[in-house]
Structure formats: C-alpha cells, structure tokens
KEDREN-268626 format. One record per residue (C-alpha): residue number from 1; chain; residue in one letter; x, y, z. Coordinates in steps of 0.5 Angstrom, whole numbers. Layout:
N
NUM | A | a | X | Y | Z;
...
//
This chain:
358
1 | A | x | -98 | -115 | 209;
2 | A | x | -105 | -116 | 212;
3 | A | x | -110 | -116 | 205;
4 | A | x | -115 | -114 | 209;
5 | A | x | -118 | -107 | 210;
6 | A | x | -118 | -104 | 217;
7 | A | x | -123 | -98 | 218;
8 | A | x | -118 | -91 | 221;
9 | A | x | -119 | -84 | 224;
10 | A | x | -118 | -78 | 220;
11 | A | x | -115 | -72 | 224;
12 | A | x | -114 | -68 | 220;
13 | A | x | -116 | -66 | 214;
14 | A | x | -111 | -60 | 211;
15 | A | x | -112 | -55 | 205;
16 | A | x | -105 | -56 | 201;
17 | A | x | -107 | -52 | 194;
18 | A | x | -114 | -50 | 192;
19 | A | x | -114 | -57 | 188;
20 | A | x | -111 | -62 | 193;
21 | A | x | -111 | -65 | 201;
22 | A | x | -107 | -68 | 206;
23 | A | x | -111 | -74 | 210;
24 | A | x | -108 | -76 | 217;
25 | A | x | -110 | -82 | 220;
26 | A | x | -109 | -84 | 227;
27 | A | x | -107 | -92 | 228;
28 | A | x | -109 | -95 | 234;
29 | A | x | -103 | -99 | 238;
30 | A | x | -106 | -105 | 236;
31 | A | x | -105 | -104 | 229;
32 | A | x | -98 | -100 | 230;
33 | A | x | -94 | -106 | 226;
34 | A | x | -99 | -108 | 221;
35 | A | x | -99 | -100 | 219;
36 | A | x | -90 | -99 | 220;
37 | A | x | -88 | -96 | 213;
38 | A | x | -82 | -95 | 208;
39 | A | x | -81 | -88 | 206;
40 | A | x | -84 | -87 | 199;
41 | A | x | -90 | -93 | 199;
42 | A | x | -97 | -91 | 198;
43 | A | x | -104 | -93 | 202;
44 | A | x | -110 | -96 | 199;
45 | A | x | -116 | -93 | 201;
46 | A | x | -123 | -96 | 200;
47 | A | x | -130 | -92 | 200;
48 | A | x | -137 | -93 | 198;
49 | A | x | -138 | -88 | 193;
50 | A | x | -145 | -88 | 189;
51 | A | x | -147 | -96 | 191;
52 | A | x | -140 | -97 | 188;
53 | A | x | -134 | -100 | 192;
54 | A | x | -128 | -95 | 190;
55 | A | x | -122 | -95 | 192;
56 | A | x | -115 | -91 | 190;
57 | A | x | -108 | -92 | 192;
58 | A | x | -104 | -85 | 195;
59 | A | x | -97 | -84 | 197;
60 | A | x | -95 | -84 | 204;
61 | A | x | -92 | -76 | 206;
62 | A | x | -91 | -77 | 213;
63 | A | x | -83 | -77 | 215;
64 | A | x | -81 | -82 | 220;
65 | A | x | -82 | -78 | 227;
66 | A | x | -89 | -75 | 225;
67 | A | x | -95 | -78 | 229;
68 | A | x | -100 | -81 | 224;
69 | A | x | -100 | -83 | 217;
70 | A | x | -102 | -78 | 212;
71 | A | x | -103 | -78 | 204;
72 | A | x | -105 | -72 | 200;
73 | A | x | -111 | -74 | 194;
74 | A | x | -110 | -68 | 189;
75 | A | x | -117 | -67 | 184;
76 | A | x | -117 | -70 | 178;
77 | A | x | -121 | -68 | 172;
78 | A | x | -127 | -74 | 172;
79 | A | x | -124 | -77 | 178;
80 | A | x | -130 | -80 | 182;
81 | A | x | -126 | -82 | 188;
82 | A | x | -121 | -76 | 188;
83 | A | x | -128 | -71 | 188;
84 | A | x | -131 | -75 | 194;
85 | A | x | -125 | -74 | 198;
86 | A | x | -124 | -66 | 197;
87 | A | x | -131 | -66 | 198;
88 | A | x | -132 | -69 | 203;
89 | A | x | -127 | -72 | 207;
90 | A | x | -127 | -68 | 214;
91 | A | x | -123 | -70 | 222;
92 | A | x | -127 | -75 | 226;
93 | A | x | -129 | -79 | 219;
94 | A | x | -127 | -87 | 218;
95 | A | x | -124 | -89 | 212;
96 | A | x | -122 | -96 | 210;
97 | A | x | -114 | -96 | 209;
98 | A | x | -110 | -102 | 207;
99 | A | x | -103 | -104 | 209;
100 | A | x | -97 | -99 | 206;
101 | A | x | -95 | -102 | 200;
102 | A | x | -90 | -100 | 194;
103 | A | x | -82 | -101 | 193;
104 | A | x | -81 | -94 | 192;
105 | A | x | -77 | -94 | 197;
106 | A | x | -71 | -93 | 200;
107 | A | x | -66 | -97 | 206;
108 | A | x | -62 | -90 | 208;
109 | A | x | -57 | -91 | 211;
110 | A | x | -53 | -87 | 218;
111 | A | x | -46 | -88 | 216;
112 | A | x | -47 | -87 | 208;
113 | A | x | -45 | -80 | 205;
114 | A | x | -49 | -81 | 199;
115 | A | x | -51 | -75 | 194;
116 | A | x | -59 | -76 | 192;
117 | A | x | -62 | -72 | 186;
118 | A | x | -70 | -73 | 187;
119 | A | x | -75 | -71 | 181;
120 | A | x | -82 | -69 | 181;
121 | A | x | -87 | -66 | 178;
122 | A | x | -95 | -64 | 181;
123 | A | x | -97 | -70 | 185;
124 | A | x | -91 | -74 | 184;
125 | A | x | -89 | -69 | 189;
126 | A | x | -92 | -74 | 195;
127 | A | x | -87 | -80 | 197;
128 | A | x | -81 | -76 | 194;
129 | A | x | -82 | -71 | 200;
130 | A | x | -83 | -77 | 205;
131 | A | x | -77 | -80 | 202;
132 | A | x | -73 | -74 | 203;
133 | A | x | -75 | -73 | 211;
134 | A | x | -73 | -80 | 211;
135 | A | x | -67 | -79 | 209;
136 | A | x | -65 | -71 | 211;
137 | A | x | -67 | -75 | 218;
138 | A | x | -63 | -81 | 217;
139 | A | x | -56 | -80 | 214;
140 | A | x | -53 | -73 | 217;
141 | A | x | -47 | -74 | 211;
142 | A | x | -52 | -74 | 205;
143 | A | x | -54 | -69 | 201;
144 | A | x | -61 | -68 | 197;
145 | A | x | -62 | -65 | 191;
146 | A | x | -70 | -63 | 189;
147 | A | x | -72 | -61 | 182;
148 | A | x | -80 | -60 | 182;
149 | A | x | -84 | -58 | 177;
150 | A | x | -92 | -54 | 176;
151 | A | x | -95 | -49 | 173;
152 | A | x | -95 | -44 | 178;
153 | A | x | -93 | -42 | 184;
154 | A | x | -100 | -43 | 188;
155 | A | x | -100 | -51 | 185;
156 | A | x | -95 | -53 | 189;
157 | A | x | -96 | -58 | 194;
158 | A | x | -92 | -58 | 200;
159 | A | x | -88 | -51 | 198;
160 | A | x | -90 | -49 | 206;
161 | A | x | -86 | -56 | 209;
162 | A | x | -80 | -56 | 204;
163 | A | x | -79 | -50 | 205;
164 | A | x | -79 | -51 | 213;
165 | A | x | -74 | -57 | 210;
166 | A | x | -69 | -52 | 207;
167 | A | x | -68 | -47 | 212;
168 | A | x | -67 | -54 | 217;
169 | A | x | -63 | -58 | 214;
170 | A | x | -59 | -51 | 209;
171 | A | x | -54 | -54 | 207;
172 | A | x | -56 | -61 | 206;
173 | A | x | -62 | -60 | 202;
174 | A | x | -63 | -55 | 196;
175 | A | x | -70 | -54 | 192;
176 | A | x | -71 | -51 | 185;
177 | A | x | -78 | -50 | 183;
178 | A | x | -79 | -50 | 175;
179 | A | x | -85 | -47 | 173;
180 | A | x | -89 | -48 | 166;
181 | A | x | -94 | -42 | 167;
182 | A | x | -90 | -36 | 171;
183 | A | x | -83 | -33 | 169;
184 | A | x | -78 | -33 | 174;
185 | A | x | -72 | -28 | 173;
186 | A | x | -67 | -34 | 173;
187 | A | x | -69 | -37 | 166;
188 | A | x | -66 | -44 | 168;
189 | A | x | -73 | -44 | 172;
190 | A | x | -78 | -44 | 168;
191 | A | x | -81 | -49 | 163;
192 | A | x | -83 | -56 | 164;
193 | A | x | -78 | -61 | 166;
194 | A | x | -76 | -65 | 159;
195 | A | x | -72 | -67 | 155;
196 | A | x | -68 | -60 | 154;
197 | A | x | -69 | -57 | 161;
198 | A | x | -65 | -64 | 164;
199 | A | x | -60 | -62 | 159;
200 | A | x | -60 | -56 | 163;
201 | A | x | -61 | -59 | 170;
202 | A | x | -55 | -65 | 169;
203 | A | x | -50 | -60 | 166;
204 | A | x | -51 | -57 | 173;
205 | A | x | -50 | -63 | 177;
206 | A | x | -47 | -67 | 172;
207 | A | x | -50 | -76 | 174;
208 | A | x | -43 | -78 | 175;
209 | A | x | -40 | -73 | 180;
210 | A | x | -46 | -70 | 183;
211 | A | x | -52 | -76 | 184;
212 | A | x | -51 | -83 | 187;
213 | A | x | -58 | -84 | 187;
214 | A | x | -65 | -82 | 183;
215 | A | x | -71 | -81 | 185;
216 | A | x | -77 | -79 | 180;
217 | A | x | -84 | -79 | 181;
218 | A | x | -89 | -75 | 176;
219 | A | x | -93 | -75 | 169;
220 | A | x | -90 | -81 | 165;
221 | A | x | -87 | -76 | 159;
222 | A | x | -84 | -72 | 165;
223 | A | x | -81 | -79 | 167;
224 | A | x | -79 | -82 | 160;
225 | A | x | -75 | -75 | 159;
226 | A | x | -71 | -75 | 166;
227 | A | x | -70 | -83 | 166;
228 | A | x | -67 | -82 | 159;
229 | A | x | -63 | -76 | 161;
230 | A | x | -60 | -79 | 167;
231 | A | x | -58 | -86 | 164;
232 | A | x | -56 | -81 | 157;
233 | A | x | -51 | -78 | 162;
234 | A | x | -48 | -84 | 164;
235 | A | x | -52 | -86 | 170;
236 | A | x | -54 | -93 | 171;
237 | A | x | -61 | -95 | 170;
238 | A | x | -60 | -99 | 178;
239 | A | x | -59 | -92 | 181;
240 | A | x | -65 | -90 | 178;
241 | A | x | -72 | -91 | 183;
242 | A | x | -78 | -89 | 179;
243 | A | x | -86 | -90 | 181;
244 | A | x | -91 | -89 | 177;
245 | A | x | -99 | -87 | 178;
246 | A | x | -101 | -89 | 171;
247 | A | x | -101 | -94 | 165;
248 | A | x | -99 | -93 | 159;
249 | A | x | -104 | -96 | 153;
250 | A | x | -100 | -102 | 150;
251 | A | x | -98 | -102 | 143;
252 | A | x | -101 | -106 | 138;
253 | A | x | -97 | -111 | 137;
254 | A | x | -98 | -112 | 145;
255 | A | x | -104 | -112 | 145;
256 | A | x | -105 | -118 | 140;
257 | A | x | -99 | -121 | 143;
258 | A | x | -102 | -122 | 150;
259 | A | x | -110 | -123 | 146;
260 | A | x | -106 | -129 | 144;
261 | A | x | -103 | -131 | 151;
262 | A | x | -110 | -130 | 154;
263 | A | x | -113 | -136 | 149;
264 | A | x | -108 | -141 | 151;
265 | A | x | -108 | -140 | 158;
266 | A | x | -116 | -142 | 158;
267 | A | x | -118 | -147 | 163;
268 | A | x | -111 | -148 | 166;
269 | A | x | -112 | -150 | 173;
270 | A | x | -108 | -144 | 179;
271 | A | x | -108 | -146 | 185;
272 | A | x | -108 | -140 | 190;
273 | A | x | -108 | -139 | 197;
274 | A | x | -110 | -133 | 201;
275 | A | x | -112 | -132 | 208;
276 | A | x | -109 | -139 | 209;
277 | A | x | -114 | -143 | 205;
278 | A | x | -112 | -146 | 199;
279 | A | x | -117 | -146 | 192;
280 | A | x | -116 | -148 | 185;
281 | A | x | -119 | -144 | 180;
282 | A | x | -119 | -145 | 172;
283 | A | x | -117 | -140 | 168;
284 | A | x | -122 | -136 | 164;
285 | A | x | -119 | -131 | 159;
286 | A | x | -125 | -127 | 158;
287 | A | x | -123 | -124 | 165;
288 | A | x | -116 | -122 | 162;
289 | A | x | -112 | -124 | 170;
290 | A | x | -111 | -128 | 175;
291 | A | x | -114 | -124 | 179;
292 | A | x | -120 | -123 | 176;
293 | A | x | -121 | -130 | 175;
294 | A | x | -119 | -131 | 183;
295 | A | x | -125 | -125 | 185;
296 | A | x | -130 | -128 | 180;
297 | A | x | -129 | -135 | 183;
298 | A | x | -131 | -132 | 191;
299 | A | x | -124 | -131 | 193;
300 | A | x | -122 | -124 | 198;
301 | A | x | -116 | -123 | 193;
302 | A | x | -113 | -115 | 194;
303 | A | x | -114 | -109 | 188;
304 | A | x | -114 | -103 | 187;
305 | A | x | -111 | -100 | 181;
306 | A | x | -112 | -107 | 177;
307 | A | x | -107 | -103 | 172;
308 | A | x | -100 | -105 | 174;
309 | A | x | -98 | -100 | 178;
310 | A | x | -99 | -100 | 186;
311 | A | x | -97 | -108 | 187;
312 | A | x | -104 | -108 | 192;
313 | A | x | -105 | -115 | 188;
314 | A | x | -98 | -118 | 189;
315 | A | x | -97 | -125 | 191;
316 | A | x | -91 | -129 | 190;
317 | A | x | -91 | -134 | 185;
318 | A | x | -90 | -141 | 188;
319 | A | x | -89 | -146 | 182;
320 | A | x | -91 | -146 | 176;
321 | A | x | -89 | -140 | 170;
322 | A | x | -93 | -133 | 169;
323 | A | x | -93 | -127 | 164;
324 | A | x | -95 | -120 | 167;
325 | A | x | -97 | -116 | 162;
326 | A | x | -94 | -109 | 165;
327 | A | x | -90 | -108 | 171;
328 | A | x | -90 | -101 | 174;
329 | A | x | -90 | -103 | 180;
330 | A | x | -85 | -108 | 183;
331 | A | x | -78 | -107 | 183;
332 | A | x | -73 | -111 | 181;
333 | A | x | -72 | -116 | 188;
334 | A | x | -78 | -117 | 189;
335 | A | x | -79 | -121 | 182;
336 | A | x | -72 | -124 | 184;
337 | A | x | -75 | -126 | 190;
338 | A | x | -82 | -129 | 186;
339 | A | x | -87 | -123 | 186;
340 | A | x | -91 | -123 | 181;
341 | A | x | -98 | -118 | 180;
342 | A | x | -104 | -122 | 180;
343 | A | x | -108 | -116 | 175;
344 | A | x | -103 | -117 | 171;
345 | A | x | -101 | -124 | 170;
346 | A | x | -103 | -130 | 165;
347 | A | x | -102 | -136 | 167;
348 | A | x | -97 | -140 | 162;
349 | A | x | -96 | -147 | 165;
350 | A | x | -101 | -152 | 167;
351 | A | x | -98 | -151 | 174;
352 | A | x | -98 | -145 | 177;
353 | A | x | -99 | -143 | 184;
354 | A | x | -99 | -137 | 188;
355 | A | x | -99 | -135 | 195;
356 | A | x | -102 | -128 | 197;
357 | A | x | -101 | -129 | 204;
358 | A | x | -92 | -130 | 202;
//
C-alpha cells in the first residue's frame, strides 16, 4: 500500500439522505493498481480545512463492476470534515485519496455456497452494502441476509440501491429494515437492534443453521449486542467480521496500565523504515505512539484517525516486541503476519524495528 496521498477527480457527488453524500472518484489508469480494492475497505481523504491538515477515513460503497471508487460521508454533529464535505464537495473538485486500506474484507468465493447474515445500523451501512455487491456478483450459490437499522425511513442510505439489489438478485438477497422512530405493522421491525431485537432476529435465522458468515458494522452498543447475540447462539466468534468507526474510552485501569508502559519505554531506540529510508528515533512517552514519535522526528509516517480503527498507520513490526493500546482495526492475520498500528503502539523491548513500507 502507497503511504502517500494522490490527488483525484470527483465525478459525481450524489444526495443520499438529507444529511449525507456519496463521492465518486475517477482513477487515471495510472494509478488503476495502487487504487484496486477489496470489498468493505475504506479511503482516507486528506482537505485543508480552516489552515488545518484534516483528514478522515469512509468506507468504499462501490461493487466490483462499477466505474470508479465511490464512499459516502454522512454529517456528523460537530464534525468539521463531514460538514466541509456535504457543503462543499461538487463534481469536477480534487481531493486528496490514499490507498484503499482495511480488513473488513471478504475472499468470495465462486464455487461456495455460503449463507452470509450482514448487520448495520446508520452509516455502518456503507462497506456492508459493497460487501454484498461483491458477494451477490461473485458466488451464484450464496444467499445474503441484511438487517439494518435507522430512525425512520428518510435516514436510510442506499434504500434506492438495496432495493434495485432485492428485485435483481429476488431469491439470493432479503433486506429487513428496523426502524427506532416510525412503527411498521410487522412489530418484528421496529426498534433499534439490540440485544432483544436479535433474540428476535436469530430465533428466525438461527446461527447454527442459517449463517456461515457475519458481518456487522454500526454504532458499537449496536455492535456489543449483535456480536454477543451471535456468539450467545452459538456461532464462533471467527465467523463473526466486525468494523468499527470509533474508539471507545479506555477504562481506568487501562489507562494507568498503559501510563505506565508509556514511562518505561522513554528513550528506547525504533528504528523505522519507511519510503526506503531507514531512521532511529528515541521514544518520548510525552507523544504517547510511535507514530507520533516518528512524525515529530520529521518522518512521512500515514494517519488518519490515530484511534485504532481504520489501520491507515499500519506497519509490520520487523524485530523487537510492542504493545497496542487498542486494536479496531487489524484482523487477526495481518497480527499473525506482524502488523501492528503504529498510533497505538509503545515500544517494550530495547530492539524494535519497523517497516512501513512491509
């Protein structure tokens, strides 16, 4: 993955709900191979906002044989870079797009038969949707299962192409719309989807039977409750894909755990690599990652949410022994393979080296 930005076209900004849009981006043949993507991974998207160097990560929307990349960027109170975009954002505009990155991803699989229970709520809804694109096009024997929750029917993103979906692919791919502010007749469809409402959900689709792989993407009580419900029924937790767009607040005793790790990494060496140039710095626990230590010291290192959840900062951790403070954002493998997030990571051995450009 390219750590640098690369400056794209939009062609197309689209009015999804009142509060949110969809950006298309044209990519020059050029830059066709560094811009390929996986169904459910995210782009980062760099703006100078108010003299300020912003940048935000939204999930890919686009299925496999659509022209372009696009994502949607809904408002969010106080949100400076979601406000920007839905103001100003038009056709014919550059932005600043960085490689598709992100393991919410899927290897779909022509010759599977797989039955696959996807679970959003709001915006969770956009890599979910690429995801079943992907999949309705990819694997002719598999059936998708989509349970998506909003307020009220005007909230809904991409309710024009999930039902373009539904009529396409009738009996491969059923949607069910739970709604916390309107009332539908079915009882079954209204309210948020918690803990009680995926009792209902699963007593439908029992896991065992029904769902060979999950998917769940939304608000994290809504996340806590789907995972928990689906594991709870029976489903192993490595059938269970989740993505998150937040971090949740460390608890006390983390935090003081991790105070502490931050003193007795002061002044350990890292040596990092990155654009093919190799550089040492000391760690200074007043910047609280490696990643900050590596920026302050003049190094290019990739950010965005600095939070543990989109993996824009990944590096493969090349020697030596690391701790991440949170983890939202790699999946099991790539930890296996020697991933580490570099806005999350403090040094805890006297030898650690790492590559960004592994």
């Amino acid at each position: 993955m390219s750590t640098g930005f690369h400056s794209l076209a939009i062609t197309d900004v689209r009015r999804e709900t009142e509060d949110a849009i969809s950006v298309r981006f044209a990519v020059p043949p050029p830059l066709a191979e560094t811009f390929h993507f996986l169904p459910g991974q995210h782009l980062t998207l760099r703006a100078q906002i108010d003299g300020d160097d912003l940048r935000r990560s939204y999930s890919i929307c686009s299925g496999p044989d659509e022209t372009g990349m696009r994502v949607a960027i809904k408002r969010i109170g106080g949100g400076r870079f979601s406000n920007w975009a839905n103001d100003t954002l038009v056709a014919g505009s550059q932005l600043d797009v960085m490689a598709p990155a992100g393991a919410f991803t899927w290897a779909f699989d022509p010759a599977s038969a797989a039955r696959y229970a996807l679970f959003a709520s709001g915006s969770g809804i956009t890599p979910i949707v690429s995801l079943i694109k992907a999949g309705l096009a990819a694997e002719p024997q598999s059936h998708f299962a989509l349970f998506y929750g909003n307020r009220e029917t005007g909230s809904i993103l991409f309710l024009e192409e999930l039902a373009q979906l539904k009529n396409r692919y009738m009996d491969r791919f059923e949607a069910h719309y739970f709604l916390s502010r309107e009332e539908d007749e079915l009882a079954f469809l209204n309210g948020r989807i918690d803990r009680a409402k995926m009792h209902d959900i699963l007593t439908l689709f029992p896991p065992e039977d029904a769902i060979d792989m999950a998917f769940v993407c939304g608000p994290e009580a809504m996340m806590d409750a789907v995972e928990t419900a689906l594991v709870e029924a029976g489903l192993d937790r490595s059938r269970i894909r989740s993505e998150r767009f937040t971090a949740s607040e460390l608890s006390a005793d983390r935090s003081a755990a991790v105070q502490q790790l931050e003193q007795q990494a002061a002044g350990k060496p890292i040596k990092v690599t990155i654009n093919g140039k190799r550089r040492t710095v000391l760690y200074d626990p007043a910047l609280e990652s490696i990643l900050e230590n590596g920026r302050a010291a003049g190094l290019p290192a990739p950010f965005a949410c600095k939070a543990g959840v989109c993996a824009t900062c990944r590096a493969r951790l090349v020697r030596g022994k690391v701790e991440m403070i949170r983890n939202f954002g790699l999946s099991q493998d790539e930890i296996d393979r020697g991933y580490i997030l570099t806005c999350q990571a403090i040094p805890v051995s006297d030898d650690v080296e790492i590559d960004f450009d592994a």
